[in-house]
Kinemage of the C-alpha trace (Angstrom):
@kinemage 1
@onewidth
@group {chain A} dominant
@subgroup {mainchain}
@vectorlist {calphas} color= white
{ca unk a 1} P 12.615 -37.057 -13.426
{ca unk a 2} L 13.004 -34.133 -11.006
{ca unk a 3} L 12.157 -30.649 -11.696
{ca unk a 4} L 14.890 -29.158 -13.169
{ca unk a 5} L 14.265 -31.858 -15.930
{ca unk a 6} L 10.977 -31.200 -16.613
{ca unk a 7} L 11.379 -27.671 -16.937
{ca unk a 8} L 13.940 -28.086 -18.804
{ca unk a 9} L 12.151 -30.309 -21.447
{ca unk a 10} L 8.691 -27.920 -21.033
{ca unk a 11} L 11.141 -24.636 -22.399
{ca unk a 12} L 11.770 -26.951 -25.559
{ca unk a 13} L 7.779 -26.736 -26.694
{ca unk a 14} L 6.597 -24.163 -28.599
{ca unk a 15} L 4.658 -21.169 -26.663
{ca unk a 16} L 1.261 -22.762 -26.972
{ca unk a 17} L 2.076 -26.050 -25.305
{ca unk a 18} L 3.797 -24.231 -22.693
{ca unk a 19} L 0.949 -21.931 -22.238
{ca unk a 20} L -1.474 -25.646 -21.770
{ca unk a 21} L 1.023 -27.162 -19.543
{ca unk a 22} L 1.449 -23.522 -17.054
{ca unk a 23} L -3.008 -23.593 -17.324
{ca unk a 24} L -3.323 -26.971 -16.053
{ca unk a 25} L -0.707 -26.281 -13.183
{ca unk a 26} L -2.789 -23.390 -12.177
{ca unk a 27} L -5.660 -25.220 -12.345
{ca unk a 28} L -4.297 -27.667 -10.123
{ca unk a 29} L -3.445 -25.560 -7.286
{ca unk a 30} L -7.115 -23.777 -7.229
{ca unk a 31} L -8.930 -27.048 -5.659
{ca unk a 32} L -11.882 -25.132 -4.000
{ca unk a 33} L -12.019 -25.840 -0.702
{ca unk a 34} L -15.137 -26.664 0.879
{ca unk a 35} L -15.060 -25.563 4.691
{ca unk a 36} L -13.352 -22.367 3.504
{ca unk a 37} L -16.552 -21.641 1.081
{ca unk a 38} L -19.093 -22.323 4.196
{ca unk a 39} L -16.996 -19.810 6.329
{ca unk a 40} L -16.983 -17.351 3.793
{ca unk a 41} L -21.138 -18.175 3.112
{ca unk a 42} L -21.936 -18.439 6.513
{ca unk a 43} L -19.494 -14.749 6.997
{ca unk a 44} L -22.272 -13.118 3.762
{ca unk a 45} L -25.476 -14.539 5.313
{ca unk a 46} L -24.518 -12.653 8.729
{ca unk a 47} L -23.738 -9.135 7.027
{ca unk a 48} L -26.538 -9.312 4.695
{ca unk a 49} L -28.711 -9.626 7.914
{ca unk a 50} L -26.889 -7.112 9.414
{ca unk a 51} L -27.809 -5.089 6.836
{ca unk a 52} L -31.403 -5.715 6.360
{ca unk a 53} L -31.998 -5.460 10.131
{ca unk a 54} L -30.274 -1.804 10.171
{ca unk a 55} L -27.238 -3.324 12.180
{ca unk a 56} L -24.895 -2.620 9.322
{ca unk a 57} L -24.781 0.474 7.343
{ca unk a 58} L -24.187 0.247 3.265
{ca unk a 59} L -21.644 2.235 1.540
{ca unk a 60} L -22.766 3.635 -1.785
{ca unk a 61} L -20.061 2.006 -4.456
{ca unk a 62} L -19.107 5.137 -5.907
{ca unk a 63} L -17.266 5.999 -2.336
{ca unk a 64} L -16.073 2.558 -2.451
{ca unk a 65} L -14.515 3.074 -5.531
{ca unk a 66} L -13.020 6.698 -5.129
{ca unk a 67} L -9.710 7.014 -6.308
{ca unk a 68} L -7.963 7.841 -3.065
C-alpha cells in the first residue's frame, strides 16, 4: 500500500481516529536522541558555572521578555 493509499483510506475515518492516527505519527518522529541530550546537558552545566563563578552575567526575565 503506498502513501497515497493510506491517506486516502485515513480521510475516510471520522475526525477522532484521524486525530489518533496524526498523534502517533508525531510521536514517532520525536525519538529523543541521546547524544543530542548530553550536548545540550553538558552545554547547561558549563553556563550555569559560568554563572556562579561571575564569568557569565544573568539577564533579569522581564528584559528577556520585553516586547521589542
Amino acid at each position: 500500500m503506498n502513501s497515497k493509499a493510506i491517506l486516502d483510506e485515513a480521510m475516510s475515518l471520522n475526525p477522532e481516529e484521524r486525530f489518533k492516527i496524526v498523534e502517533s505519527l508525531i510521536e514517532s518522529l520525536d525519538e529523543p536522541d541521546k547524544e543530542i541530550d548530553a550536548i545540550w546537558a553538558e552545554e547547561a552545566d558549563k553556563r550555569l558555572q559560568a554563572y556562579r563563578s561571575g564569568e557569565l552575567e544573568g539577564i533579569p526575565m522581564n528584559e528577556v521578555f520585553k516586547a521589542t
